[in-house]
C-alpha positions as CSV (number, residue, x, y, z in Angstrom):
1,X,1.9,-22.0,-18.9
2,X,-0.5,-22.1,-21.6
3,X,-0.8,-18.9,-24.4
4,X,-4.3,-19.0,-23.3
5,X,-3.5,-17.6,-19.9
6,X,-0.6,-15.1,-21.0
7,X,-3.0,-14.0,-23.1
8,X,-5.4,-12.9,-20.1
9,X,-5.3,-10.0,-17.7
10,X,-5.0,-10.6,-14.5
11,X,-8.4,-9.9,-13.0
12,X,-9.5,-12.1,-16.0
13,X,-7.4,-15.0,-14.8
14,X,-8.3,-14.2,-11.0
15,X,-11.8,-14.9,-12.1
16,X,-11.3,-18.2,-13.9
17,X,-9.3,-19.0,-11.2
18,X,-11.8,-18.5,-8.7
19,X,-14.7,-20.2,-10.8
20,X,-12.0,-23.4,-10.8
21,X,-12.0,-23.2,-7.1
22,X,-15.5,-22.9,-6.6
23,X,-16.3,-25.7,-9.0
24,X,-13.8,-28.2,-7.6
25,X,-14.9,-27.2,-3.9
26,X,-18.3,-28.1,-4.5
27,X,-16.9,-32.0,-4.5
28,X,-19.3,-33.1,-7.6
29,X,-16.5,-33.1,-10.9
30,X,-15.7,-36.1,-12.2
31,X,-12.1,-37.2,-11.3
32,X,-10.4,-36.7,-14.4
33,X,-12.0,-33.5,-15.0
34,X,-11.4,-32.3,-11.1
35,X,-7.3,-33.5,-12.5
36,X,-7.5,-31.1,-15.7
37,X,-9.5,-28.2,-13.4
38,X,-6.7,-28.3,-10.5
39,X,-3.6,-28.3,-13.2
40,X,-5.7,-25.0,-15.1
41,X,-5.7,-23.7,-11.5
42,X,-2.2,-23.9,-10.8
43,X,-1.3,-22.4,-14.3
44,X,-3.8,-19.4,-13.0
45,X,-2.2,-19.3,-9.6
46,X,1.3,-18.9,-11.1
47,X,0.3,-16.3,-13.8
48,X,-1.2,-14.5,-11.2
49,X,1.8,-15.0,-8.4
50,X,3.8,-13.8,-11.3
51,X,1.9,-10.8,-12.5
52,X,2.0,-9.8,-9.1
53,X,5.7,-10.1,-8.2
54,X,6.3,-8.1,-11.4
55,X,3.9,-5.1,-10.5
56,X,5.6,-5.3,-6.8
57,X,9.1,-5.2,-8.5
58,X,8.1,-1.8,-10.4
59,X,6.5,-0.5,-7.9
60,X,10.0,-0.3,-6.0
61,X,11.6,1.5,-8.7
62,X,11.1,4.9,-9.3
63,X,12.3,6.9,-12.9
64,X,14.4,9.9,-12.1
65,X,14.4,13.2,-14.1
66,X,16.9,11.7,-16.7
67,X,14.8,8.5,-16.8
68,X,17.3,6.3,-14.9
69,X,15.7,3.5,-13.0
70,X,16.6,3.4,-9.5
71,X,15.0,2.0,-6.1
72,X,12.7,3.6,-4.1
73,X,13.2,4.1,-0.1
74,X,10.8,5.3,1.5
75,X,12.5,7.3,4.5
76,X,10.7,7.3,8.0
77,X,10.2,10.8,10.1
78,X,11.5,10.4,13.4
């Protein structure tokens, strides 16, 4: 992954990403430049997958009192 894109937020990089999308769905890019479009949108995709696995994974931890990390289950009511 390029420093460029770690160096973006992720609704930054979601909008790149979808600008790539757009651009290469409209069928008119030259073929070497559709190439180096479609490799920036995988790098995008990925940041993004990753960003979001990462906010998932914290999401399931909660800090206790003592500030321990431990997970989070969310009991159901019967």
């Amino acid at each position: 992954m390029s420093e460029k894109t770690n160096e973006l937020s992720f609704e930054k990089a979601m909008e790149k990403l979808e600008l790539v999308v757009d651009k290469l769905e409209q069928g008119d890019v030259p073929l070497e430049e559709a190439i180096s479009m479609f490799q920036e949108g995988m790098e995008l995709s990925k940041y993004c997958h990753d960003r979001l696995q990462h906010v998932e994974k914290q999401m399931t931890q909660v800090l206790t009192e003592d500030g321990e990390i431990k997970p989070f289950h969310v009991e159901e009511q019967s």
